[in-house]
Short mmCIF file of the C-alpha atoms (twelve columns), coordinates in Angstrom:
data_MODEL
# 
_entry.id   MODEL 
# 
loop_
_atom_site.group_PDB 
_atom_site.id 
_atom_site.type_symbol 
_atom_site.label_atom_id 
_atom_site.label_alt_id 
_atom_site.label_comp_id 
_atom_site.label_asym_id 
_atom_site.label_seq_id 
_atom_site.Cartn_x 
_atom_site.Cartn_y 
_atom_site.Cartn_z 
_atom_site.pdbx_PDB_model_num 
ATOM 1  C CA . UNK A 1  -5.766  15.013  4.758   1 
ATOM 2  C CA . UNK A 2  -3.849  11.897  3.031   1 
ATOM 3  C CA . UNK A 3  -6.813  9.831   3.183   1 
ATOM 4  C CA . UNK A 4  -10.136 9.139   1.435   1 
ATOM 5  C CA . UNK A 5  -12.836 6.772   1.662   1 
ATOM 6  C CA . UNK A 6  -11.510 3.562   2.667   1 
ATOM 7  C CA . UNK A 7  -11.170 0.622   -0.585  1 
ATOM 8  C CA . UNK A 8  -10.397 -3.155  -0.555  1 
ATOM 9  C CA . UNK A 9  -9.758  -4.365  2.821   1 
ATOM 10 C CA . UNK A 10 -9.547  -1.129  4.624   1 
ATOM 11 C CA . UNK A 11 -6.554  0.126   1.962   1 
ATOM 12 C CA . UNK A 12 -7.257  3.304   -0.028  1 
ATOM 13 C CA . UNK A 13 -5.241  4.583   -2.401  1 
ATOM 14 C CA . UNK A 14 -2.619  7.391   -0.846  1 
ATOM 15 C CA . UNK A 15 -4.458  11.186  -2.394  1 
ATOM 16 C CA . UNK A 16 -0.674  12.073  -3.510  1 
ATOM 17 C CA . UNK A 17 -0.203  9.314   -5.787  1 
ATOM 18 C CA . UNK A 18 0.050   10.537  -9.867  1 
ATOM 19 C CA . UNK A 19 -2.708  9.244   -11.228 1 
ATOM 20 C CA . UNK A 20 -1.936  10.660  -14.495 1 
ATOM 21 C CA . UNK A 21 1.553   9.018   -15.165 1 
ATOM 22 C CA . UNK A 22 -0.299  5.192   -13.882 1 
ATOM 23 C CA . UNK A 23 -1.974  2.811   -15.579 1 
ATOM 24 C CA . UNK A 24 -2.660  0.834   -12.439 1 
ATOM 25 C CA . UNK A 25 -5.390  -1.638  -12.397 1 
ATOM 26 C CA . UNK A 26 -7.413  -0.197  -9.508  1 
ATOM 27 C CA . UNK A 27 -10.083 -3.412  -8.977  1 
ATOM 28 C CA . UNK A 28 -7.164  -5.791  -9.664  1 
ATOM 29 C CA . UNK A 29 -4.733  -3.970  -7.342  1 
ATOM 30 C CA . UNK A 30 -8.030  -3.623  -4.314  1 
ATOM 31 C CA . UNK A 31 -8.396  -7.579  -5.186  1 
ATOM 32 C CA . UNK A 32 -5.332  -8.348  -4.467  1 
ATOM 33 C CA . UNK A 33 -5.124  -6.396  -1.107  1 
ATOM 34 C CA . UNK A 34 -8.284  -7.933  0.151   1 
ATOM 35 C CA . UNK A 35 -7.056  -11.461 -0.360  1 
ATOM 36 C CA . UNK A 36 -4.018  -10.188 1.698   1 
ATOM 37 C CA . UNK A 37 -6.142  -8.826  4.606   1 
ATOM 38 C CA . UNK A 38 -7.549  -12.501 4.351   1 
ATOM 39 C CA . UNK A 39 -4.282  -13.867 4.538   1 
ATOM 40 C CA . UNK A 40 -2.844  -12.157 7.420   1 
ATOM 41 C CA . UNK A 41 -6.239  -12.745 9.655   1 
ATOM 42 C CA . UNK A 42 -5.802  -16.344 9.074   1 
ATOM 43 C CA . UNK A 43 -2.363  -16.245 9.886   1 
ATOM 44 C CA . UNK A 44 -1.203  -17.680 6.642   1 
ATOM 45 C CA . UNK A 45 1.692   -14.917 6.504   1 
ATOM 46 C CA . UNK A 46 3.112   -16.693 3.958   1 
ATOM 47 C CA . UNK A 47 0.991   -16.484 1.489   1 
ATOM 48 C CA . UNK A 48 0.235   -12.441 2.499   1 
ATOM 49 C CA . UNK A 49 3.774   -12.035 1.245   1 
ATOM 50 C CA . UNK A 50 3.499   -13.740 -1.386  1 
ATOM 51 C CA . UNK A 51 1.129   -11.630 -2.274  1 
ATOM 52 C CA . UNK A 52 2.856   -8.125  -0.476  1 
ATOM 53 C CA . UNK A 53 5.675   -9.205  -3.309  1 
ATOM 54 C CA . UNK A 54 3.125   -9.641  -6.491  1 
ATOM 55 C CA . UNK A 55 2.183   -5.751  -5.269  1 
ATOM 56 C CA . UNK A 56 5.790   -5.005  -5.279  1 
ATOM 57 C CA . UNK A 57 6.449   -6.232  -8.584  1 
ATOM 58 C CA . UNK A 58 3.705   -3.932  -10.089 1 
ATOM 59 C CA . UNK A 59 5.252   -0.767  -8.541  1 
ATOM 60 C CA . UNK A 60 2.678   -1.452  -5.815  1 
ATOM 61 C CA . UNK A 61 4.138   -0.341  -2.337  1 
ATOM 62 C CA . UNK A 62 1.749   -0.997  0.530   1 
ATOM 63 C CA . UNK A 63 1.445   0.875   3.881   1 
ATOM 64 C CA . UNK A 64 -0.124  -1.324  6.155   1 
ATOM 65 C CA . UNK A 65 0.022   0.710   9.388   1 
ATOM 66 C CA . UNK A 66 -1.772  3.489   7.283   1 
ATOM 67 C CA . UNK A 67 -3.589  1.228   5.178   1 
ATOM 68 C CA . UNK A 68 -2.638  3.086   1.817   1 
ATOM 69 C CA . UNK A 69 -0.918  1.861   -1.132  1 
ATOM 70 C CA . UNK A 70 0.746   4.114   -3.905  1 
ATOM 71 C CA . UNK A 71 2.365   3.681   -7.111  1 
ATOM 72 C CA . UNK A 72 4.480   6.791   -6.443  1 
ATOM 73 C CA . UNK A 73 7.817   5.081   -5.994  1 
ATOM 74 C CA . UNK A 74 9.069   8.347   -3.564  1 
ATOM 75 C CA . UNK A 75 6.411   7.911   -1.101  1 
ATOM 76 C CA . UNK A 76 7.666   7.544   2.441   1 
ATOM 77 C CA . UNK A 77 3.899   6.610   3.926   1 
ATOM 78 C CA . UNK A 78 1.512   8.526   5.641   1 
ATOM 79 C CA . UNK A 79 3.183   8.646   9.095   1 
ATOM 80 C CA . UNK A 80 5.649   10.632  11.198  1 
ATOM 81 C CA . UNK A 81 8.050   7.273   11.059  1 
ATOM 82 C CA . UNK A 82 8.873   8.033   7.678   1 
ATOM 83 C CA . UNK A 83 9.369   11.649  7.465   1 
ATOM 84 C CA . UNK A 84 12.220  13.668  8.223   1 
ATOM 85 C CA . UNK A 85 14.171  12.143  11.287  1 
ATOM 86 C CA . UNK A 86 11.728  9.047   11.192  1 
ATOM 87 C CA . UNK A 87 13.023  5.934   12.207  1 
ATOM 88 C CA . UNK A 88 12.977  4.536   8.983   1 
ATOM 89 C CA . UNK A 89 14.479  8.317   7.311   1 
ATOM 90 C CA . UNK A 90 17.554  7.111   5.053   1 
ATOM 91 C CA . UNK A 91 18.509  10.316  4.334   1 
# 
């Protein structure tokens, strides 16, 4: 199973990602997540990628339909859609 306990606004961190090789602020990186969840139920989308971006620039890359995030820059998300022949496969 890809999951554990659920973090920050529902997002966990994916089980595959290599801890060992990231120095990842965990609290900073669940902060910023939760103010994003905040964001997006407001409907200030704006700021929610603002935010989505900050993540990005970190090496952050957030799955929001699986509510996981990784720092593993290969991950392809927790879902059929971006595995082999998933509509988003770029292979």
């Amino acid at each position: 199973n890809r999951r554990r306990s659920q973090g920050a606004g529902g997002y966990q961190r994916a089980n595959d990602d290599d801890k060992s090789t990231s120095t990842v602020d965990e609290s900073a990186i669940e902060s910023l997540l939760s103010q994003r969840l905040l964001h997006k139920q407001n409907g200030d989308y704006d700021q929610a990628d603002d935010i989505r971006d900050q993540l990005t620039m970190r090496g952050i890359t957030v799955w929001d339909k699986e509510r996981i995030w990784t720092t593993n820059p290969d991950s392809r998300g927790g879902s059929a859609r971006h595995r082999n022949g998933g509509r988003y496969n770029t292979s």
